[in-house]
C-alpha positions as CSV (number, residue, x, y, z in Angstrom):
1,X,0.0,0.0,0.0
2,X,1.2,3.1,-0.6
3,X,0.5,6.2,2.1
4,X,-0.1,9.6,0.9
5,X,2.7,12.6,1.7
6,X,2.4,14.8,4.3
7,X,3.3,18.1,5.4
8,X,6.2,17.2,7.4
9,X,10.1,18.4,7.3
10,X,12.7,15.8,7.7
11,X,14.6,17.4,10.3
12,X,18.1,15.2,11.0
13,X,19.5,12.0,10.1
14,X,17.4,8.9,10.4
15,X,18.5,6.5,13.4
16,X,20.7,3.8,12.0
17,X,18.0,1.6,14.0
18,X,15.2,3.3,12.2
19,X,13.6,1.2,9.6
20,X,14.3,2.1,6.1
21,X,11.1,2.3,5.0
22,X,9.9,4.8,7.8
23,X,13.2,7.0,6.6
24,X,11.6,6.5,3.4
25,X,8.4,7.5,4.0
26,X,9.7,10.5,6.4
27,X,12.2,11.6,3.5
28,X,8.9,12.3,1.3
29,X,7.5,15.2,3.1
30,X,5.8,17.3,0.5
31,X,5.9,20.4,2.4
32,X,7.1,23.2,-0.3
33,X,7.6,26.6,0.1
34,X,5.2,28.9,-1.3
35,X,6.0,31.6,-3.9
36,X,7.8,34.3,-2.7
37,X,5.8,37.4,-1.6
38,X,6.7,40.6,-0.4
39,X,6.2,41.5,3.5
40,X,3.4,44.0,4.3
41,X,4.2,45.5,7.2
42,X,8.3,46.1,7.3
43,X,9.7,47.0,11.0
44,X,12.1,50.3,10.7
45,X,15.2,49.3,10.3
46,X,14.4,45.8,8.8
47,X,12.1,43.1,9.9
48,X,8.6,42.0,9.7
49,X,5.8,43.1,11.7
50,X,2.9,41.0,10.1
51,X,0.5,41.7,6.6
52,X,-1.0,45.0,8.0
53,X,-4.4,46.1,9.2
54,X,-7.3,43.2,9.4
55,X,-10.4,44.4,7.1
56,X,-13.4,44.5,7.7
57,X,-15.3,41.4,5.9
58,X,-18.5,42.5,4.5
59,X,-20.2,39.3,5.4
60,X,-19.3,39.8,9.0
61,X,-17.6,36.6,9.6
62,X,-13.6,36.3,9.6
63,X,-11.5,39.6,8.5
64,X,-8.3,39.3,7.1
65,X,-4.9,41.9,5.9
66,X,-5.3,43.5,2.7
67,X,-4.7,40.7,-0.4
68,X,-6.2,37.6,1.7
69,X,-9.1,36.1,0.7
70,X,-11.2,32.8,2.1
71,X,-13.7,30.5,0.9
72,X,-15.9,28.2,2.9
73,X,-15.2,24.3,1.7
74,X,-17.5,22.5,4.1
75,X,-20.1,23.2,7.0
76,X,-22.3,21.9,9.5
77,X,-25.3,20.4,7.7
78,X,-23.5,19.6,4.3
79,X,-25.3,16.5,2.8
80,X,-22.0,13.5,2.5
81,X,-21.3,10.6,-0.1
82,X,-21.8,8.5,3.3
83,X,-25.6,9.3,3.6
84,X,-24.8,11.8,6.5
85,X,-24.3,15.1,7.1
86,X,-21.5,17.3,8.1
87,X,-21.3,17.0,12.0
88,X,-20.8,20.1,14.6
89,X,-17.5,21.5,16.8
90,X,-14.6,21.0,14.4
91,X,-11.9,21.0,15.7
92,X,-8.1,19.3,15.3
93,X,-7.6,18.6,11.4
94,X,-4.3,18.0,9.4
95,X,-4.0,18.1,5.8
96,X,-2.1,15.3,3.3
97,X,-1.1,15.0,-0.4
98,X,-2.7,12.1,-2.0
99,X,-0.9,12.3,-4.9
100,X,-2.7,12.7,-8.4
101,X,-3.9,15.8,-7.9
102,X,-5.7,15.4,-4.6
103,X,-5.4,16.1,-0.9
104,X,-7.3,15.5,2.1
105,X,-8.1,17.1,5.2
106,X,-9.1,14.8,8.2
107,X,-11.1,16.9,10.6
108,X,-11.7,16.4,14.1
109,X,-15.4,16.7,15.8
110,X,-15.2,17.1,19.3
111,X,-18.9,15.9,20.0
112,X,-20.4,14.5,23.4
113,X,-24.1,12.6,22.8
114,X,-26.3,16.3,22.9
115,X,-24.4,17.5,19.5
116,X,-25.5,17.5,15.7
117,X,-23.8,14.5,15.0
118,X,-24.7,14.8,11.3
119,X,-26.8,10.9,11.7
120,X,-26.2,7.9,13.3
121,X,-22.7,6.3,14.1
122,X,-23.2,2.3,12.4
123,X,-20.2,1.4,13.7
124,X,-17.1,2.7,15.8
125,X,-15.6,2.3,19.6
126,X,-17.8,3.0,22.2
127,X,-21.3,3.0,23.2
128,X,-23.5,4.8,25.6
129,X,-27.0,3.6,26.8
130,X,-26.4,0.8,23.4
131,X,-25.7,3.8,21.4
132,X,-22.4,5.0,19.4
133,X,-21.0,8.0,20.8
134,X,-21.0,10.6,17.8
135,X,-17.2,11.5,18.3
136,X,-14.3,10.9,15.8
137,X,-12.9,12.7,12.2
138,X,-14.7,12.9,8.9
139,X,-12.2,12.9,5.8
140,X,-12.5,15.6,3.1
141,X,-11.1,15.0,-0.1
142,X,-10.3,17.9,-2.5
143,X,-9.1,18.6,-6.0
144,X,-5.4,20.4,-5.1
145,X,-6.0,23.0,-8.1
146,X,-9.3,24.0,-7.6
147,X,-10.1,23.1,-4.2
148,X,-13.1,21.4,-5.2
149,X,-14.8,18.7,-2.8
150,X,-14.8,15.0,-4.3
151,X,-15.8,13.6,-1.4
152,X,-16.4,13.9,2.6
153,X,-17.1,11.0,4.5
154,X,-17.3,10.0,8.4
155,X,-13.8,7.9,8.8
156,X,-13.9,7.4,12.6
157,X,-16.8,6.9,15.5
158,X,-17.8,6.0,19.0
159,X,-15.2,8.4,20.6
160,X,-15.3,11.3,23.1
161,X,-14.6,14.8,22.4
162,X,-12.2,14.5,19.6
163,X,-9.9,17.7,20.7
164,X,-6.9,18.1,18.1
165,X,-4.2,15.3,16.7
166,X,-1.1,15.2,14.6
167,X,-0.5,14.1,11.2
168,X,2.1,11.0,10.8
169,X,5.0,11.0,8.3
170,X,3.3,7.6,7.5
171,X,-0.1,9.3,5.9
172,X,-2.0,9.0,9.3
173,X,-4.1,11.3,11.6
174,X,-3.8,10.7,15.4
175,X,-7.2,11.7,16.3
176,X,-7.0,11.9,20.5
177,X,-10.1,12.1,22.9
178,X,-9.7,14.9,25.6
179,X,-12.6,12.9,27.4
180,X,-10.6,10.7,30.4
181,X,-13.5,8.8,31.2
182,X,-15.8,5.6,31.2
183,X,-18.2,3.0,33.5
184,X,-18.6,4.8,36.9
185,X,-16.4,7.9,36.2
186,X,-17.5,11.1,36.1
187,X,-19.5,12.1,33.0
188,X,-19.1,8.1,32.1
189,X,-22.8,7.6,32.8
190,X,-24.2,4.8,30.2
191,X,-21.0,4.2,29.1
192,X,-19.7,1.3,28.4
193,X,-15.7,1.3,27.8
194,X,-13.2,3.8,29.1
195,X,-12.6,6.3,26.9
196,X,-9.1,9.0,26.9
197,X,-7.1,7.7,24.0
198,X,-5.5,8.0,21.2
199,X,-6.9,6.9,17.7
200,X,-5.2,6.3,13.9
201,X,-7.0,7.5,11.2
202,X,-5.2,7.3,7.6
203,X,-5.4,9.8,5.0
204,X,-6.5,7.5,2.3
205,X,-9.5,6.0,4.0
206,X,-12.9,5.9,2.1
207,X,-14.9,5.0,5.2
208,X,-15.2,4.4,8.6
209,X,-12.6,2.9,9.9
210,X,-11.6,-0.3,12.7
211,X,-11.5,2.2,15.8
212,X,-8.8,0.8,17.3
213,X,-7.6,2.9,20.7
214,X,-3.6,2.9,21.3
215,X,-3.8,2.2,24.8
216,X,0.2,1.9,25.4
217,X,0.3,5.9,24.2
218,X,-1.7,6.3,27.7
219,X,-4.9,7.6,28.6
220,X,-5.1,11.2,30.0
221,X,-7.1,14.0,29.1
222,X,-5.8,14.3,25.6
223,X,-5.3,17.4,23.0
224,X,-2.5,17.2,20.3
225,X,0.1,14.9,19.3
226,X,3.0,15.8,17.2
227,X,5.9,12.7,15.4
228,X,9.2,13.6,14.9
229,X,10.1,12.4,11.4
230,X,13.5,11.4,12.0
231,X,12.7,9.2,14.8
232,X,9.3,8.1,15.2
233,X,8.8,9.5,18.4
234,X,5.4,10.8,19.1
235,X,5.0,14.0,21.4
236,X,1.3,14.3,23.2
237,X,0.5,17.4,25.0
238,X,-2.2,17.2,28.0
239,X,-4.9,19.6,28.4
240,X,-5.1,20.2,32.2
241,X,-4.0,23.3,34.4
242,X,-1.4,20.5,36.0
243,X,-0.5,18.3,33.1
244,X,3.1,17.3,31.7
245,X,4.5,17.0,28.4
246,X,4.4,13.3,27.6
247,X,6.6,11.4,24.2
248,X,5.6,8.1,23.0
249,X,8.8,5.4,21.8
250,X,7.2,3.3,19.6
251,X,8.8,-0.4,19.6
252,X,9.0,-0.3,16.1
253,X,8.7,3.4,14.1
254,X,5.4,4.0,12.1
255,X,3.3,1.2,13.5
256,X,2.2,2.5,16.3
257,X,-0.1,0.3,17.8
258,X,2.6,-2.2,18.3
259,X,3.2,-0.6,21.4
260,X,6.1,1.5,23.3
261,X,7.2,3.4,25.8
262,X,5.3,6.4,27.3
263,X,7.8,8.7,29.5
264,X,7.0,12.4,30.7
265,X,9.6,15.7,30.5
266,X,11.5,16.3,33.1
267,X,13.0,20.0,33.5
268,X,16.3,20.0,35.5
269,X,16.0,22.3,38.3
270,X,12.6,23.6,37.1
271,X,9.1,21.8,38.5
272,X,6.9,24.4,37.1
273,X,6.8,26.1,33.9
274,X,3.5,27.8,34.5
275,X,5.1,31.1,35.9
276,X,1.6,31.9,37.7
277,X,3.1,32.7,41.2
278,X,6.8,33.9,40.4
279,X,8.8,33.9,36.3
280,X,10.4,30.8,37.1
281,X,11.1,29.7,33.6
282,X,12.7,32.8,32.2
283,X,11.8,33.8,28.1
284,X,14.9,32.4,25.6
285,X,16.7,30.6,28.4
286,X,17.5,27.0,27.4
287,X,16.7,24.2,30.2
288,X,18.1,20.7,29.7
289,X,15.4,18.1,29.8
290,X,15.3,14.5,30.3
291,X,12.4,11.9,30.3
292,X,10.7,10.0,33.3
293,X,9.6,6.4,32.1
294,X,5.6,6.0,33.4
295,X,4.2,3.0,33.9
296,X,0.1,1.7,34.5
297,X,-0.6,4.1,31.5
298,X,-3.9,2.7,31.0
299,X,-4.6,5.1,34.3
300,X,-7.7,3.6,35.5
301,X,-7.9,6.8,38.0
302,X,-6.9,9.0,35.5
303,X,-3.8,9.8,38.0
304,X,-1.3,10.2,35.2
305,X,-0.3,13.7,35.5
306,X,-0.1,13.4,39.0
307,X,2.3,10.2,38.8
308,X,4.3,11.8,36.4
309,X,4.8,15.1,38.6
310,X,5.8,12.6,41.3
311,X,8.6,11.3,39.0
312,X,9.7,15.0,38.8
313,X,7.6,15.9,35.4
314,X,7.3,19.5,34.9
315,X,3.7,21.7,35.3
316,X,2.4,22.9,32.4
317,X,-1.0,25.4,32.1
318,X,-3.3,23.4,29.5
319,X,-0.9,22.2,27.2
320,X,-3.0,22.3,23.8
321,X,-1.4,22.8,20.1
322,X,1.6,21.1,19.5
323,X,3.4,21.0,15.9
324,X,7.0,19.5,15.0
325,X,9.2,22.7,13.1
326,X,11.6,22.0,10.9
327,X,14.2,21.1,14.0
328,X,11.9,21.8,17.2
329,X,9.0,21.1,18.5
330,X,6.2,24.1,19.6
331,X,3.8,23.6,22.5
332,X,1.2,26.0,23.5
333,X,0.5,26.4,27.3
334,X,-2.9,27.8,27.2
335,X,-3.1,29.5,30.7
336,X,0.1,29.9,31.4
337,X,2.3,33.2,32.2
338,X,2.3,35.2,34.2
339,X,-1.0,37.1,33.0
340,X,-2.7,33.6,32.3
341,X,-2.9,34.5,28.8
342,X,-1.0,32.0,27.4
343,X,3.0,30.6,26.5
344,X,4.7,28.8,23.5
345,X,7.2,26.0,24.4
346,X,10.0,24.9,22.3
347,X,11.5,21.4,22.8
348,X,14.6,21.0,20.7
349,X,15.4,17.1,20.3
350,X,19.0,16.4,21.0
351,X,21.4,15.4,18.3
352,X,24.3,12.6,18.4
353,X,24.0,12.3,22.0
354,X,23.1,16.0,23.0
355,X,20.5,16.3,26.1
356,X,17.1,17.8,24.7
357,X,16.5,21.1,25.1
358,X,13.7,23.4,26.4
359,X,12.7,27.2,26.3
360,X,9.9,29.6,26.6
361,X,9.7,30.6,23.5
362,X,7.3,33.0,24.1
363,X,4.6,33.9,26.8
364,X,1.7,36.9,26.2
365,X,1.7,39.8,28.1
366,X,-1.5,41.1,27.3
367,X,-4.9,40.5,25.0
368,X,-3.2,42.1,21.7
369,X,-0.5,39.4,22.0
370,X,-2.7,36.4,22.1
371,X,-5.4,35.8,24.6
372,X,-5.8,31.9,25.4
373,X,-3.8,30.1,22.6
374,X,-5.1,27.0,21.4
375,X,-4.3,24.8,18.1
376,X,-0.9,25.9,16.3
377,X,0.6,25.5,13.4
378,X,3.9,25.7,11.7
379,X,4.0,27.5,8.2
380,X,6.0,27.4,5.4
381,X,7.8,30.4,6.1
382,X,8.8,29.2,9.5
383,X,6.1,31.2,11.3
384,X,3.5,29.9,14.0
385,X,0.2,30.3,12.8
386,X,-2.1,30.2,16.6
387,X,-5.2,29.8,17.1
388,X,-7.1,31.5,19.9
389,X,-9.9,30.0,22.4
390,X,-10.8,32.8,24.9
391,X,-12.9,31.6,27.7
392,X,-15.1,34.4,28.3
393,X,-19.2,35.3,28.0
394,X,-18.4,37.2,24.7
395,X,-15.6,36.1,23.1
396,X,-13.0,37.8,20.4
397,X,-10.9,35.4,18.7
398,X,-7.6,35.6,16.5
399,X,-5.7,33.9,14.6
400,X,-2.5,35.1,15.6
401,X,0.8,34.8,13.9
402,X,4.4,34.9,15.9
403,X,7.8,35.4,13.6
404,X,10.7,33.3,14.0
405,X,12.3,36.0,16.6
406,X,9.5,35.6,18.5
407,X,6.8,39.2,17.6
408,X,3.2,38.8,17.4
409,X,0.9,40.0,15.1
410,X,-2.8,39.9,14.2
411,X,-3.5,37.5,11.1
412,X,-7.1,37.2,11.0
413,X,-10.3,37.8,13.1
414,X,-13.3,35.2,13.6
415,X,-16.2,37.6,13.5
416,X,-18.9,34.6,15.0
417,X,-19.1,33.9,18.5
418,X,-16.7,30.9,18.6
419,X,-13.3,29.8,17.9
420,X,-10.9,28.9,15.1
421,X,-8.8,25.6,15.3
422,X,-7.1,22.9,13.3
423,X,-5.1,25.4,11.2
424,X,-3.1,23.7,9.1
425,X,-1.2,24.2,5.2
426,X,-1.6,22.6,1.5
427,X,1.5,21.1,0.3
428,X,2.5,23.7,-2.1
429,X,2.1,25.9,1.2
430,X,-0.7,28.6,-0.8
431,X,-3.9,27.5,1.8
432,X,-4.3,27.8,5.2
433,X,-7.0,25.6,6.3
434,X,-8.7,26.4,9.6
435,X,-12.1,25.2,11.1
436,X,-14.4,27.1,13.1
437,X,-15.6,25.6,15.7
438,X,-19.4,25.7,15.8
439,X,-21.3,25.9,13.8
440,X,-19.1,24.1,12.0
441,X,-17.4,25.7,9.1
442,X,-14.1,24.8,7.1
443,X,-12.4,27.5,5.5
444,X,-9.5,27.2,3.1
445,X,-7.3,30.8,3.2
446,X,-4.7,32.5,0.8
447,X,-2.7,35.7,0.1
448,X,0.8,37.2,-0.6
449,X,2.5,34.8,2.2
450,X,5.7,36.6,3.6
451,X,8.8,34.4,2.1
């Protein structure tokens, strides 16, 4: 069988130990970069500052800088060639190249049993009260010129609150549940498994698939999951005020469900990288890290974290987006900082030996940074694309975008009282695809991208 490319970057050389058809399949990241454009908004003296003002869109949904444009490719209700329809909250979603002209997006719904569920589940994981739980990713499959839809299916159901993922360098979606529950647990009423893991869902799938949980990747309150190419290894962020960053080892690269080893970060001579009482973790400072092996990950009591911590793991505020660069990895700490508004981890794998590394890339100081940073993104041009998930009565969302050198700027704003998420790029890097959340609504954005 042959797996469709995704947007990855091979980052090092592959582990003499690595199978040489993983390296092979890692090698063929079809990540391009985009045609060169000219900056917007130059800084004095040399720089770039973002694309300039946000416009007001006439239909009152998302506004963007001068020159960007979006189109809506799906949404909530849209009749699909499974007899369905387009399900609510959209969340996670990565994009893949399936080669002859087409590419697919595999979308995230992060549904519980009282949401449009676009029909009824036939087949899939769990059940409550007899039921399928309406959870799990639908597939959309779209011409790459034209970004017409040929098809959109349901590909996975019977799961909890399908948050955000990570796309495999083997032409895979980890789809995880941020829903830590099951029979006699909280919110687990009529349930009849545990729920809290994480899923495969491939690319070229034309239907539902085997929902098949990968227990030894642990069960937590998942949100995103990110594979370093040049290893295998699978990084999993947690979404709880006191969760750790966790990696996966697979036994054997690319097949996952084989089973591994699940460890959590340790920060030498830092617990806590929350900075809520004091700046412990100071911005640009590198930390060396190592990795706490965890055992009983199928965590019954949903005691994870909290074993990890004990192992010395380091506190992180609602880790949430998580994206392999082209030599790091970026997490976002949702309510971390000192304001609460929000940090950006990087966690630079060692080479030859080295220790890995770890720094606060960046942590907002105020709403017109980023307020509550969510899914991220890594684009072409080596920017963070973020997107934002304010928790307030009335909320007003961003995309934001943060350079290389760390500056933030305003990329886009969701007009609609929800959020944007699953931000992610075509593989000749021209679209941004993003979801909002509910009602659900996929949008495919493009404009002069900064080189």
């Amino acid at each position: 069988m042959t797996f469709p490319r995704i947007i990855a970057s091979d980052r090092r050389r592959f582990l003499g130990a690595t199978a040489s058809a993983f390296a092979a399949l890692a090698a063929s990241g079809c990540m391009t970069r985009g045609p060169a454009a000219t900056a917007r908004a130059p800084v004095p003296g040399g720089g770039f500052a973002g694309y300039g003002a946000l416009v007001p869109d006439p239909a009152g949904f998302l506004d963007l800088p001068q020159g960007f444009s979006y189109r809506v490719i799906s949404r909530l209700g849209d009749a699909m060639d499974d007899g369905g329809t387009v399900p609510d909250r959209a969340d996670g979603m990565g994009c893949f190249d399936l080669g002859n002209g087409a590419i697919a997006l595999v979308r995230n719904h992060e549904l519980q049993p009282q949401h449009d569920a676009g029909g009824s589940i036939p087949a899939g994981f769990g059940k409550r009260n007899g039921v399928f739980v309406p959870g799990g990713t639908t597939n959309i499959v779209l011409d790459a010129g034209t970004l017409a839809v040929t098809r959109q299916f349901r590909s996975l159901g019977g799961t909890i609150r399908n948050c955000s993922g990570g796309v495999t360098p083997w032409g895979t979606w980890l789809t995880c549940e941020e829903a830590p529950t099951g029979p006699g647990q909280r919110y687990g009423d009529g349930l009849e498994r545990n729920h809290g893991w994480v899923f495969e869902v491939p690319a070229s799938a034309t239907g539902l698939v085997d929902a098949v949980p990968l227990t030894a990747m642990g069960r937590f309150n998942h949100e995103a999951a990110a594979v370093d190419p040049a290893t295998g290894i699978v990084y999993m962020t947690e979404d709880r005020d006191d969760g750790v960053l966790y990696r996966f080892l697979p036994r054997v690269p690319g097949k996952l469900a084989e089973g591994g080893r699940l460890q959590a970060m340790v920060i030498e001579g830092l617990a806590d990288t929350r900075n809520w009482t004091s700046p412990a973790m100071a911005p640009g400072q590198q930390y060396r890290v190592s990795w706490a092996d965890l055992d009983g990950v199928e965590a019954p009591g949903d005691d994870l974290r909290q074993r990890a911590a004990a192992k010395g793991a380091a506190l992180i505020a609602r880790g949430e987006g998580l994206h392999m660069g082209g030599s790091e990895v970026y997490a976002c700490a949702t309510s971390g900082g000192a304001a609460q508004l929000g940090q950006i981890l990087k966690l630079t794998p060692g080479l030859a030996g080295a220790p890995d590394m770890v720094e606060l890339f960046f942590e907002s100081a105020n709403t017109d940074q980023f307020n509550y940073g969510d899914n991220l993104t890594v684009a072409p041009n080596g920017h963070l694309i973020v997107c934002e998930d304010q928790y307030t009565d009335v909320v007003d969302n961003h995309i934001r975008g943060i350079t290389p050198d760390g500056r933030a700027y305003a990329f886009a704003r969701l007009r609609t009282q929800s959020e944007l998420a699953g931000g992610c790029f075509s593989p000749d890097g021209k679209w941004l695809f993003v979801n909002a959340y509910s009602p659900t609504a996929t949008l495919a954005i493009t404009g002069p991208w900064a080189a």
